[in-house]
GUSEPA-651826 format. One line per field, with one value per residue: x, y, z of N, C-alpha, C in turn; residue in one letter. Coordinates in steps of 0.1 Angstrom, whole numbers, always signed. Each point is the difference from the previous one (the first is absolute). Layout:
<rs>
n.east c(X / ...)
n.north c(Y / ...)
n.up c(Z / ...)
ca.east c(X / ...)
ca.north c(Y / ...)
ca.up c(Z / ...)
c.east c(X / ...)
c.north c(Y / ...)
c.up c(Z / ...)
code c(a / ...)
</rs>
This chain:
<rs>
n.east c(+58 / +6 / -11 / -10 / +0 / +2 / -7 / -11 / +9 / -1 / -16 / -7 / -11 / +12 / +1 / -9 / +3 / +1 / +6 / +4 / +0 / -6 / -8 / +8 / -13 / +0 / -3 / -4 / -15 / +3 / -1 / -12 / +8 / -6 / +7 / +1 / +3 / +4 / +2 / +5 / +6 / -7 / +4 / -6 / +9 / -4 / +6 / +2 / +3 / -8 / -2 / +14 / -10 / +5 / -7 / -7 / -3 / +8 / +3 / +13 / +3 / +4 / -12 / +11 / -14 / -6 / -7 / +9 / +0 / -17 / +4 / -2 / +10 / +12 / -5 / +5 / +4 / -3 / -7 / -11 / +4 / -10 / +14 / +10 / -6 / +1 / +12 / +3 / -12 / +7 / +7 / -7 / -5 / +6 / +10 / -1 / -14 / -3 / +0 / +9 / +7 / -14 / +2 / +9 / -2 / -14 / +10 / +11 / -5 / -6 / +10 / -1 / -12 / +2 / -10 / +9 / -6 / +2 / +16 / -1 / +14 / -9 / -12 / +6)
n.north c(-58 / +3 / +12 / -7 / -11 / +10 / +6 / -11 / -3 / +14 / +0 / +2 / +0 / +6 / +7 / -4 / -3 / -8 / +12 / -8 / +4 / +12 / +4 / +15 / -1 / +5 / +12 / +1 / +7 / -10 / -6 / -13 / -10 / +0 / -9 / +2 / -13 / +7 / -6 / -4 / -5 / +15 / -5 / +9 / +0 / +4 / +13 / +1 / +16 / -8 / +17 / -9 / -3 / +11 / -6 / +4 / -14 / +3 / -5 / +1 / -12 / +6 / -6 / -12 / +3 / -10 / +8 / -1 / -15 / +7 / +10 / -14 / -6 / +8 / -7 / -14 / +7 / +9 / +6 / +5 / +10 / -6 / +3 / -7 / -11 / -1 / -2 / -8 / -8 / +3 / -5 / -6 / -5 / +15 / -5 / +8 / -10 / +7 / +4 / +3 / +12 / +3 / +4 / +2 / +7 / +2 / +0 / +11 / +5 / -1 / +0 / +9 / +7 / -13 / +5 / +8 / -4 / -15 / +11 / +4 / -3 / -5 / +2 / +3)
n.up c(-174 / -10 / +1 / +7 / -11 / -5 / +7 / +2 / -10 / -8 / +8 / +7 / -8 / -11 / +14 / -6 / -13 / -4 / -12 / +1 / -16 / +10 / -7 / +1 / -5 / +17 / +4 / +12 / +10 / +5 / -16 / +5 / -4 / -10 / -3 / -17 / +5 / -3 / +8 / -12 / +11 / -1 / -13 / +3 / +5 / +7 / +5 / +13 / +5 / +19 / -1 / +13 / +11 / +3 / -4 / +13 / -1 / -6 / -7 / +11 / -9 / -15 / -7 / -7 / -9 / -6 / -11 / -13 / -7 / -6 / -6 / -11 / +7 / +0 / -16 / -3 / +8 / -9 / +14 / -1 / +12 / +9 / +11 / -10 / -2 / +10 / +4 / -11 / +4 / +16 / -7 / -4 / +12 / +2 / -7 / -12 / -3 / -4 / +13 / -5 / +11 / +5 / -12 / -2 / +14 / -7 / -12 / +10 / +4 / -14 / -2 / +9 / +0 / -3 / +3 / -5 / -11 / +6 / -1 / +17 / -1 / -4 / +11 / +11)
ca.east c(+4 / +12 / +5 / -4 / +12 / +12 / -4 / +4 / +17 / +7 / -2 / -1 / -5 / +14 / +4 / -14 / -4 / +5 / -4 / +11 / -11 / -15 / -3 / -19 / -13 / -12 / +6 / -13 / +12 / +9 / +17 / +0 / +4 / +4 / +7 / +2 / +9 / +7 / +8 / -1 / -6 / -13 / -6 / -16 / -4 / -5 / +2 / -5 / +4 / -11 / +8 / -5 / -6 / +4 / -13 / -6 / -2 / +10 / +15 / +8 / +7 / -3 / +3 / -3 / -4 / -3 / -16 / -8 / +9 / +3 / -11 / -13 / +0 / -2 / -16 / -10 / +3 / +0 / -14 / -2 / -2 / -12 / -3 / +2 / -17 / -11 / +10 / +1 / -12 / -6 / +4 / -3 / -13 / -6 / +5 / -7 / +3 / +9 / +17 / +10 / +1 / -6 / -1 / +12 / -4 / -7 / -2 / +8 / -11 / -7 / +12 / +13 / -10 / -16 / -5 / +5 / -12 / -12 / +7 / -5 / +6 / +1 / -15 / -3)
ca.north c(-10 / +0 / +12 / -1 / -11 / +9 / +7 / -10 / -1 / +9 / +4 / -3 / -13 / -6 / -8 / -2 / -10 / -8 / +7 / -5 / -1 / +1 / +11 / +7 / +5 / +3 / +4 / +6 / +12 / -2 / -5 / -15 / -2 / -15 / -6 / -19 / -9 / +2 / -9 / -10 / -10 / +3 / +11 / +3 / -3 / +10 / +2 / +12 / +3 / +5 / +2 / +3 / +12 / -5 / -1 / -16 / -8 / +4 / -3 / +12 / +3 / -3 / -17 / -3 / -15 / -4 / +2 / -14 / -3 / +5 / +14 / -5 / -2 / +13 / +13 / -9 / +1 / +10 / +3 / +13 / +0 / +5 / +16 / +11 / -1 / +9 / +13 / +1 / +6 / +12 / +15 / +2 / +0 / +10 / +6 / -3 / -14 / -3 / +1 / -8 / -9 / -9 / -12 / -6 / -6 / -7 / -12 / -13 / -8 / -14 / -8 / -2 / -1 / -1 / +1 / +9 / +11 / -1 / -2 / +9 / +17 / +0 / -1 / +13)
ca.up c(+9 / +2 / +12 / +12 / +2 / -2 / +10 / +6 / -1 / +8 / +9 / +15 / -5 / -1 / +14 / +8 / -9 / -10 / -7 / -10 / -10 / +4 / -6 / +6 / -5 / +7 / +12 / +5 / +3 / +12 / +0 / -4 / -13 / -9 / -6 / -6 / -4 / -12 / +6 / -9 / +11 / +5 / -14 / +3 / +19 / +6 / +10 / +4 / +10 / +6 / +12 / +10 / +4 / +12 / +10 / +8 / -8 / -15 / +0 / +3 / -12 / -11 / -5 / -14 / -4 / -13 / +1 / -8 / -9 / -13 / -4 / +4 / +12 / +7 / -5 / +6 / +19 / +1 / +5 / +3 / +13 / +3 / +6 / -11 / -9 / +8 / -1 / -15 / -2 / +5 / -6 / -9 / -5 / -1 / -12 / -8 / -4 / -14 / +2 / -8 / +14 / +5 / -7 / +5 / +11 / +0 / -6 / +7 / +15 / -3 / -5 / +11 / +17 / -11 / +7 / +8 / +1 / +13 / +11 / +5 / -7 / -12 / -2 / +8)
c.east c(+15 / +13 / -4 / +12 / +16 / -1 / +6 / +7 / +6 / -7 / -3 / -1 / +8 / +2 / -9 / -3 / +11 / -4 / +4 / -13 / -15 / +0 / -19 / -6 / -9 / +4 / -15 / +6 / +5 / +15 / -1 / +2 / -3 / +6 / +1 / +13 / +10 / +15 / +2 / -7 / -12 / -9 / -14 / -7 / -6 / +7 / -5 / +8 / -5 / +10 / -9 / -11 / +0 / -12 / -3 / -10 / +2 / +15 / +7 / +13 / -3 / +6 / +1 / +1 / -4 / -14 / -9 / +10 / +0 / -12 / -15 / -8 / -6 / -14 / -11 / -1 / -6 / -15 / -6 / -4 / -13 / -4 / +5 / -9 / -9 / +3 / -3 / -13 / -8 / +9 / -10 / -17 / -11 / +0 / -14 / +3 / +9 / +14 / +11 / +5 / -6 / -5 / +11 / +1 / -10 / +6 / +11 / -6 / -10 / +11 / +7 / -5 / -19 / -11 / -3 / -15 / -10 / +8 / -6 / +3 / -3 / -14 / +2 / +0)
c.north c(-1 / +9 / -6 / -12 / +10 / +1 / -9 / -2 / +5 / +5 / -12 / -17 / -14 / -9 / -5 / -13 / -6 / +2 / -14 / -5 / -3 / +13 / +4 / -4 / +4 / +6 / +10 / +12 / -1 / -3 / -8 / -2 / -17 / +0 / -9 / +0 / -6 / -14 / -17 / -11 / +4 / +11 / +1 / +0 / +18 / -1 / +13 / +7 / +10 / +10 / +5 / +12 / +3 / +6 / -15 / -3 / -4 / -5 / +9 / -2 / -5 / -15 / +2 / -15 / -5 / -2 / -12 / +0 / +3 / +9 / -3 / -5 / +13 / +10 / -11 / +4 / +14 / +4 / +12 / +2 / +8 / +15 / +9 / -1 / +10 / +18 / +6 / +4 / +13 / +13 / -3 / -2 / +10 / +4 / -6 / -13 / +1 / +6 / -11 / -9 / -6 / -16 / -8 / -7 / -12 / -11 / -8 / -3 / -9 / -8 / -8 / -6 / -6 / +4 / +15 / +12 / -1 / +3 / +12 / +14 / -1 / +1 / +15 / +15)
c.up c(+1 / +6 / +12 / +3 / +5 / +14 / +12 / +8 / +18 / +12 / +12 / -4 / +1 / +12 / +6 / -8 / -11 / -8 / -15 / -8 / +4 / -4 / +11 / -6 / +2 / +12 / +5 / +8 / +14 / -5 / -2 / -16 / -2 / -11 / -7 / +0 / -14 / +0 / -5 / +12 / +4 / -4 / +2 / +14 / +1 / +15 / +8 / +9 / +4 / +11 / +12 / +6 / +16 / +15 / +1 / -12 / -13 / -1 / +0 / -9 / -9 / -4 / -14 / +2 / -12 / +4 / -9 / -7 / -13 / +0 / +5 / +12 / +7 / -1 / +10 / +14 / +1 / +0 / +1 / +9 / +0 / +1 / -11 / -12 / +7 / -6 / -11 / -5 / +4 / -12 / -14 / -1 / +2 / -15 / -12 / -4 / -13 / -3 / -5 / +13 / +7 / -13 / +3 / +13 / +3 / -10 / +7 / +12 / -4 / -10 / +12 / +16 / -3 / +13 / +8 / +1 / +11 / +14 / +4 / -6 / -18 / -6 / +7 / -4)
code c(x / x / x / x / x / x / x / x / x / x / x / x / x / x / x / x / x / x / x / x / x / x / x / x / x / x / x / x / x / x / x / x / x / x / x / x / x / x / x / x / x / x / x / x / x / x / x / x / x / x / x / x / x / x / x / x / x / x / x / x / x / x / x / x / x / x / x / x / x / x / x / x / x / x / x / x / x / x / x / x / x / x / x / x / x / x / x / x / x / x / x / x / x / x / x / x / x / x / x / x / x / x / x / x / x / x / x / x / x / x / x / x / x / x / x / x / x / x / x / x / x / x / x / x)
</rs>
């Protein structure tokens, strides 16, 4: 973490965001990044920076914003999207039951999505 904080610093990011005590901890592979709040006035806030995409119906610039005010906050908001449950299962349920990964999948889709075994893609 403390090389990605290094990093930071010095690239594109820098002019794009208010780098002043928000540290990464999360970055996907477009580049969007979040951020805690390391900032004595807003110690634990989560932040985000969404970048622009420049096609019709998409934001054509990148926004920073504040996502939740504490970690918990942020696990509590956090959903599993249908089409990547769908997703997630089509790779595994050819696989032997007693696969380590499909155990794994199956225990976060009845953790995460209760119901999910009567969903179309998941009887078929």
């Amino acid at each position: 973490m403390l090389g990605e904080y290094r990093r930071s610093r010095d690239g594109w990011l820098a002019a794009e965001v208010p780098l002043a005590g928000l540290l990464p901890i999360a970055r996907n592979g477009g580049s969007d990044t979040l951020f805690l709040d390391l900032n004595p006035a807003t110690h634990g806030q989560l932040h985000a920076f969404v970048h622009g995409i420049h096609q019709p119906g998409y934001l054509s610039t990148g926004v920073f914003t504040k996502v939740a005010d504490d970690f918990d906050d942020y696990l509590g908001m956090l959903v599993v999207d249908p089409d990547l449950a769908a997703d997630t299962w089509a790779d595994v349920a050819d696989s032997d039951p007693t696969s380590p990964w499909r155990w794994a999948v199956e225990e976060w889709l009845d953790k995460e999505l209760p119901g999910w075994r009567a969903e179309p893609w998941a009887v078929a």
